[in-house]
MDTraj code that builds the backbone (N, CA, C; nanometers):
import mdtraj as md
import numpy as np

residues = "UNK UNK UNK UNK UNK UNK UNK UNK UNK UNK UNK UNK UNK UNK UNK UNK UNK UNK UNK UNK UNK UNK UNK UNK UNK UNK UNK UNK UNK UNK UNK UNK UNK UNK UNK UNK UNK UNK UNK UNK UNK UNK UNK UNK UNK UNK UNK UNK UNK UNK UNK UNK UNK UNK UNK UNK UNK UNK UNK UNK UNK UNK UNK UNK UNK UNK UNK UNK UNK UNK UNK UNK UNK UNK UNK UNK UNK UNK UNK UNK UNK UNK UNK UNK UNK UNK UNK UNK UNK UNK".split()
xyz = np.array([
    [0.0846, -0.1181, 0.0000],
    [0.0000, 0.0000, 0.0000],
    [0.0886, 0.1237, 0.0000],
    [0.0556, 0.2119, -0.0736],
    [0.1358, 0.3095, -0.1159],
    [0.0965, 0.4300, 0.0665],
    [0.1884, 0.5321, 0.0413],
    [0.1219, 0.6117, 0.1346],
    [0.0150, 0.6723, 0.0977],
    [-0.1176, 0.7495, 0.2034],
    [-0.2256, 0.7844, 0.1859],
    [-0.2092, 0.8923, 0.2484],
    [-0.2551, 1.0297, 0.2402],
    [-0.2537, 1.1586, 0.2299],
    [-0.3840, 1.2210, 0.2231],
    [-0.4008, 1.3073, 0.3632],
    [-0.5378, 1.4005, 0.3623],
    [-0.5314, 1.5185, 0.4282],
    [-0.6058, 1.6005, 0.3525],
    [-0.6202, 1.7758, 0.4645],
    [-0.7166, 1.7031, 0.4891],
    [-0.7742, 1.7129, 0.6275],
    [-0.9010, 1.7535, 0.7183],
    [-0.9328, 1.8269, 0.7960],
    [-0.9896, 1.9362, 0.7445],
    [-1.0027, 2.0863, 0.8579],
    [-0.8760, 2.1235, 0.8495],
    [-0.7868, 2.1487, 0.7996],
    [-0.6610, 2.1448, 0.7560],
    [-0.5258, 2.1045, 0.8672],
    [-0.6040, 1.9611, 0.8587],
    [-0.4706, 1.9188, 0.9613],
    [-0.4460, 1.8140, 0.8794],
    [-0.2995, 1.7557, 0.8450],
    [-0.2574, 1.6750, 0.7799],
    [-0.2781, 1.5339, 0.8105],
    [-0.3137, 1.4009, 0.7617],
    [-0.3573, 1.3006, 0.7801],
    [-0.2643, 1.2071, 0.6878],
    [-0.1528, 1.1098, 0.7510],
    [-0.0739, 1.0501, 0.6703],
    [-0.0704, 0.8973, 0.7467],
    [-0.1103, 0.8143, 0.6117],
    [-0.1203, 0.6315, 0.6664],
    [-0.0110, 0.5736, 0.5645],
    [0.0784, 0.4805, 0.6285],
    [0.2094, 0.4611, 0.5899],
    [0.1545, 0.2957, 0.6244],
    [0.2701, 0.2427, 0.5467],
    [0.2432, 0.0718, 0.5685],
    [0.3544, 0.0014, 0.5098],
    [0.3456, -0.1243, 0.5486],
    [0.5052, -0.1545, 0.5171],
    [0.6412, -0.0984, 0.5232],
    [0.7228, -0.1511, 0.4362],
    [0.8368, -0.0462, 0.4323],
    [0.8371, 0.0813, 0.4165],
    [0.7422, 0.1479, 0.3786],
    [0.7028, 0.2742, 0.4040],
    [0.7567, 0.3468, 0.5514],
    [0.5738, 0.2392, 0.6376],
    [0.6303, 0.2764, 0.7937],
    [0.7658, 0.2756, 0.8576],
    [0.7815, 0.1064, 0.7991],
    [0.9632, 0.1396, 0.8615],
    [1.0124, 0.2018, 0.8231],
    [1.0783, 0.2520, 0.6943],
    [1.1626, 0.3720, 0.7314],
    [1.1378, 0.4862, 0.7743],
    [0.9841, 0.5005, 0.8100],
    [0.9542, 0.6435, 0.8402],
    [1.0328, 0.5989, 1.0200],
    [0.9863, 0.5070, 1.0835],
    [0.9975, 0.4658, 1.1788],
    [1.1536, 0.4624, 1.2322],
    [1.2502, 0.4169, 1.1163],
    [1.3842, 0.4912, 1.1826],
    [1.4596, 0.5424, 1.2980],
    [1.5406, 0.5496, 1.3606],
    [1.5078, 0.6441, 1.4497],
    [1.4850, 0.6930, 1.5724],
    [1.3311, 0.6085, 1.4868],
    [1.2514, 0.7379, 1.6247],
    [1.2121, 0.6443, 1.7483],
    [1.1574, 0.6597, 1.8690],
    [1.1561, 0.6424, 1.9661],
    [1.0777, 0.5181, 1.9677],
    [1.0082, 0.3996, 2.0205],
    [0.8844, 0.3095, 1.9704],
    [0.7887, 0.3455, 2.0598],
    [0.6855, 0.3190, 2.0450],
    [0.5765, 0.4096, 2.0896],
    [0.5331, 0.2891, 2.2018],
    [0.4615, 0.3034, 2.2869],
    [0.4298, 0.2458, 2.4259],
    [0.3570, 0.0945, 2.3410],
    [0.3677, -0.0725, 2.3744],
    [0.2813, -0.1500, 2.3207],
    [0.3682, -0.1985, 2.2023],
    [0.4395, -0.1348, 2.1614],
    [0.4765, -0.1657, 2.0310],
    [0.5871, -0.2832, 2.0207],
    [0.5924, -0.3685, 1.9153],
    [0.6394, -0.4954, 1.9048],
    [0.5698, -0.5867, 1.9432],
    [0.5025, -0.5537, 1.9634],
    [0.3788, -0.6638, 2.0281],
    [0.2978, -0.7601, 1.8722],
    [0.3392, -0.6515, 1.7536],
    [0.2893, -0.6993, 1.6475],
    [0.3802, -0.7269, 1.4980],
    [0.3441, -0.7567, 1.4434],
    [0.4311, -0.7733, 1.2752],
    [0.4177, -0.6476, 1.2775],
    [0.5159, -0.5589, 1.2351],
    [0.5277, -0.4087, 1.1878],
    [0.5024, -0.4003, 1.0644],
    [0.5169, -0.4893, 0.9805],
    [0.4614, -0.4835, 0.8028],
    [0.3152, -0.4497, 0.7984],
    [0.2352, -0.5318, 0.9513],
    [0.1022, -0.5692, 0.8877],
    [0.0115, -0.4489, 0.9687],
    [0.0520, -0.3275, 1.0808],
    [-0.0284, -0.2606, 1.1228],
    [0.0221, -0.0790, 1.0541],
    [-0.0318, -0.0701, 0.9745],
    [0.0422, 0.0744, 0.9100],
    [0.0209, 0.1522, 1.0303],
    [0.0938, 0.2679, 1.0293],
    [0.1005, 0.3792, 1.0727],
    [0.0133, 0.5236, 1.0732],
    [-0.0146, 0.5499, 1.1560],
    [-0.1201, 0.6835, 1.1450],
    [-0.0096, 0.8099, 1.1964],
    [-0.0308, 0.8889, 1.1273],
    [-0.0183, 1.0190, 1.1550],
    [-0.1073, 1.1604, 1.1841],
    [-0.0837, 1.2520, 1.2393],
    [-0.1843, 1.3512, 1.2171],
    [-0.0689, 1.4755, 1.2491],
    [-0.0825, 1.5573, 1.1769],
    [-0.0057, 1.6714, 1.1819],
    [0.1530, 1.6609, 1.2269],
    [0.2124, 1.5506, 1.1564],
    [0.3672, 1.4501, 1.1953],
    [0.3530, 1.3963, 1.3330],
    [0.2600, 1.3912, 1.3980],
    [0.2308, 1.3154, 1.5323],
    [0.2003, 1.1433, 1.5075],
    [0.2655, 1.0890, 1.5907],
    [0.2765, 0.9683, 1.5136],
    [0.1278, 0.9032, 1.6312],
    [0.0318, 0.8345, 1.5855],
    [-0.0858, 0.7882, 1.7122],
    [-0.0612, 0.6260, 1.7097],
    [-0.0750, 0.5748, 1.8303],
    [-0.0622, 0.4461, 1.8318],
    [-0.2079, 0.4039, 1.8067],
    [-0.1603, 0.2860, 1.7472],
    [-0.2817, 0.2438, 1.6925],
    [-0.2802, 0.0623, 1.6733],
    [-0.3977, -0.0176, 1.7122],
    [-0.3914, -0.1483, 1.7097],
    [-0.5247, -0.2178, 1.6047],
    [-0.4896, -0.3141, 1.5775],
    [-0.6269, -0.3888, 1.4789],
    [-0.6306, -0.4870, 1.5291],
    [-0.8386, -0.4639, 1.5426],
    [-0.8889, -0.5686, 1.6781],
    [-0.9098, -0.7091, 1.5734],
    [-1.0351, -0.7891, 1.6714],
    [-0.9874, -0.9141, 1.5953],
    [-1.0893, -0.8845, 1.4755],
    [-1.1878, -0.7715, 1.4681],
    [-1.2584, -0.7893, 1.3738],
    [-1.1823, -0.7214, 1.2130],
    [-1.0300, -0.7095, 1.2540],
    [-0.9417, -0.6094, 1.1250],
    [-1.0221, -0.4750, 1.1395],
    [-1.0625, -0.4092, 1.2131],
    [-1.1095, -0.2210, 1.2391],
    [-0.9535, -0.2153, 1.3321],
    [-0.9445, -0.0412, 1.3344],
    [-0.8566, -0.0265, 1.3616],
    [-0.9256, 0.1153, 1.5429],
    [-0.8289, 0.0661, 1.5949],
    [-0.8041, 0.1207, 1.7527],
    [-0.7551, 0.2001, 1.7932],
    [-0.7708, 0.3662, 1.8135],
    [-0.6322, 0.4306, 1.8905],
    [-0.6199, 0.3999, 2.0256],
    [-0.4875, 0.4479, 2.0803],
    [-0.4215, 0.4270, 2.2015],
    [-0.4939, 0.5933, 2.2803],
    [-0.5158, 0.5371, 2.3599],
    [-0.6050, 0.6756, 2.4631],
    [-0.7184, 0.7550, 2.3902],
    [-0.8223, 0.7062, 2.3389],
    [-0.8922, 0.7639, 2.2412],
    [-1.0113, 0.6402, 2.2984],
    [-1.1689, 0.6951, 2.3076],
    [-1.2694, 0.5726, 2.3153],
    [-1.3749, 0.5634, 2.1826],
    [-1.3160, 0.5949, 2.0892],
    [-1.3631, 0.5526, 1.9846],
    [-1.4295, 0.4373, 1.9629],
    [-1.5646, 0.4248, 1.8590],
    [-1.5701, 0.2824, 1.8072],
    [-1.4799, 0.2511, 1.6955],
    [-1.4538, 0.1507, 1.7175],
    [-1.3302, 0.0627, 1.6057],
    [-1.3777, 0.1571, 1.4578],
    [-1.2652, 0.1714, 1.3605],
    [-1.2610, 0.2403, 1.2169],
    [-1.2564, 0.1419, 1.1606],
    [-1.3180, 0.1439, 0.9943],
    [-1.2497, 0.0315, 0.9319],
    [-1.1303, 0.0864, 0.8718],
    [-1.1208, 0.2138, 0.8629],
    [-1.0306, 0.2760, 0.7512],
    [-0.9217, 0.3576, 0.8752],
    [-0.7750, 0.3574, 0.8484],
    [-0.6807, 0.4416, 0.9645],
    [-0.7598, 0.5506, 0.9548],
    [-0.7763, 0.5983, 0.7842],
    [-0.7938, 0.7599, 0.7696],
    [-0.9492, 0.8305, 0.8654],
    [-1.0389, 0.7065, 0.8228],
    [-1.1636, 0.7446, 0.9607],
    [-1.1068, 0.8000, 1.0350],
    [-1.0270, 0.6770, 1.1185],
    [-0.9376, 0.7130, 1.2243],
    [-0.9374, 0.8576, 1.2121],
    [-0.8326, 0.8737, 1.1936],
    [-0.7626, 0.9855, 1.1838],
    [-0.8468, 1.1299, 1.2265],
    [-1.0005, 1.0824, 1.1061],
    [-1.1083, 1.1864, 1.0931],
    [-1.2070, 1.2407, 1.2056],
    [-1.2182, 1.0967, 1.2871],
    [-1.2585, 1.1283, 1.4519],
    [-1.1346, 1.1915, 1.5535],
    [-1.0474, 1.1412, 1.5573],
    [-0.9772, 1.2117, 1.6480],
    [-0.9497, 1.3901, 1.5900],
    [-0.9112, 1.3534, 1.5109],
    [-0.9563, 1.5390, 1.4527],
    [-1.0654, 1.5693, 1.5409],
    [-1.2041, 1.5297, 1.4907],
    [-1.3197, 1.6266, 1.5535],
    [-1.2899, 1.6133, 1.6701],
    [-1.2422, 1.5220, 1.7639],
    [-1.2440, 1.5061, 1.8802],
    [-1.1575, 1.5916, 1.9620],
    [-1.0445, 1.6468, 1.9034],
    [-0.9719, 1.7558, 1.9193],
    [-0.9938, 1.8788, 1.8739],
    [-1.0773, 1.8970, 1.8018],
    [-1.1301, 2.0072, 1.7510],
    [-1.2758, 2.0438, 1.8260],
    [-1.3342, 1.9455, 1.8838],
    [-1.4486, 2.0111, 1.9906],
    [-1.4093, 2.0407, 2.0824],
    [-1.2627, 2.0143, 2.1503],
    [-1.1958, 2.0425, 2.3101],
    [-1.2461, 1.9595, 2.4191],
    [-1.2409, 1.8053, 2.3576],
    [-1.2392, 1.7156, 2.4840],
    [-1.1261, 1.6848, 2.5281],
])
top = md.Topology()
chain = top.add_chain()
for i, resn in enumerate(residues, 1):
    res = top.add_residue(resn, chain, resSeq=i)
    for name in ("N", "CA", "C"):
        top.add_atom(name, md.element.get_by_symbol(name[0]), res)
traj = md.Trajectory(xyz[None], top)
């Protein structure tokens, strides 16, 4: 999967996967949980270069880390609730 790219409300929205993620991943610090999974098979969410942890339950929807969302099927959903959800000031 190639990378995926969105303005929403104009905050940047970037889903990375595979070797993509890893090399974005480089680096950088591993995020709380992590290794717990194949890194090929859970892409990466971003929002404004903020990297969000994120898990896929058993139904394949996807999960953020500190967020009570219902499961996404798509990261970019994802992505699209926690926006509003930061953008109403909870």
């Amino acid at each position: 999967m190639a990378e995926q790219r969105e303005v929403y409300k104009g905050r940047e929205i970037i889903v990375r996967s595979g070797e993509e993620a890893l090399a974005a991943r480089r680096g950088a610090p591993p995020l709380p949980g992590e290794g717990v999974h194949n890194d090929l098979e859970v892409p990466d969410l971003y929002i404004d270069g903020e990297r969000i942890f994120t898990v896929r339950n058993a139904a394949g929807a996807f999960i953020a880390s500190g967020f009570a969302f219902d499961p996404q099927p798509l990261l970019i959903d994802l992505g699209r609730k926690i926006i509003d959800y930061k953008e109403a000031g909870r």
